[in-house]
C-alpha angles and dihedrals in degrees: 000000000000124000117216110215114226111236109280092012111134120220133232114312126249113256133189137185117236130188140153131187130183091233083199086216085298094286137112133226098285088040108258123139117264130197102272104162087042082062098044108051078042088082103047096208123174081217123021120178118203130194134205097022114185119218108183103208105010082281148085119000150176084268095063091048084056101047086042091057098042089037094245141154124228135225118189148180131191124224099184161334115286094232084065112126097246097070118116117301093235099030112119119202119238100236121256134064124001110276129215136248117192149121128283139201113207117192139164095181114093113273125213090181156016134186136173114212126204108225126209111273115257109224109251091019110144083211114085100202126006122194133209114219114223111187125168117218127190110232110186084333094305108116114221124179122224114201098207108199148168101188128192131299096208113108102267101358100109104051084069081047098057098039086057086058089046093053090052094041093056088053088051085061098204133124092273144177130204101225130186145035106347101171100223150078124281097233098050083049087057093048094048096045101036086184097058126069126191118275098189120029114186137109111275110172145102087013089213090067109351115207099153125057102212094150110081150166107209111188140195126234090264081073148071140181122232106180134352147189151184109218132222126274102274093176101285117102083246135069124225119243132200141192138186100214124190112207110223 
């Protein structure tokens, strides 16, 4: 059946799936290994952004079996060294070469562009240089831009941080969303980008007993959120949140 558009009717408007999860390197509290890729393709996002993903060895990782089985490409970034000393207290490191730490943006929609951005270094912070990850994706031939980001724990550190997304995201010009860990309070976030609104609200951390949402999906007025969730506890410290988004 074909559907003939009135003069001046818009069609359907273009939707995409976003999620983003602290993958805390694919191991729990005690340092076993937990299903990462399960709890990924769980979510069945069109872009998922992952933080904290652990490459042992500089090489293959859980992030390559998620993008293998959706079909995916991945753009990455490394943080930092392994041997850093923010890994995991009770994590021991399979011997051999250094491995990396870092954010990813997973996506099996079809990219025009991707750019790392260095963001401004948070005072105390054990990682040297953190980068937010801005990668356009077509959408039904519409581009929209998602800021993956894990910004910094240290009090204060990741509003500059995020300002610093929002800036690059309004010289991109598209319809955009700042997604990831952002390490701070909603309300604080609202406060610091006054154009953005939150997508997803619920407590997100520590996954064990969350009091605190610090994982977020902060959206422009081009677009709107249709459905949204906070997933269950899958063996990192976050919870994984979604959101069906509609761009206007």
């Amino acid at each position: 059946m074909h559907f003939v558009l009135a003069r001046g009717e818009r069609g359907p408007l273009p939707e995409l799936t976003v999620a983003t999860f602290n993958t805390h390197w694919g191991i729990d509290m005690k340092a076993r290994p937990f299903d990462v890729v399960g709890t990924c393709l769980d979510l069945e996002a069109d872009v998922l952004v992952l933080q904290e993903v652990w490459r042992p060895h500089g090489g293959t990782g859980y992030v390559d079996q998620i993008a293998k089985a959706t079909g995916a490409e991945i753009h990455e970034v490394p943080f930092m060294s392994d041997t850093n000393r923010a890994k995991p207290r009770d994590l021991v490191l399979p011997e051999g070469p250094e491995g990396t730490v870092g954010l990813a943006v997973v996506t099996r929609l079809e990219v025009s562009s991707a750019l790392a951005v260095p963001l401004p270094h948070a005072r105390g912070d054990v990682i040297d240089k953190r980068h937010g990850l801005l990668v356009t994706v077509i959408v039904d031939g519409v581009a929209v831009t998602v800021a993956g980001v894990h910004a910094s724990h240290r009090p204060w550190g990741s509003i500059p941080q995020l300002r610093c997304l929002d800036r690059a995201l309004k010289d991109v010009g598209s319809p955009s969303m700042i997604v990831g860990d952002c390490n701070m309070w909603g309300p604080m976030i609202t406060w610091a980008l006054p154009g953005r609104r939150r997508a997803v609200r619920g407590r997100t951390w520590p996954a064990w007993r969350p009091h605190s949402q610090i994982d977020h999906v902060w959206i422009d007025n081009q677009l709107q959120e249709i459905d949204s969730k906070i997933g269950p506890a899958a063996g990192s410290d976050h919870l994984p949140v979604r959101v069906r988004l509609r761009i206007n």
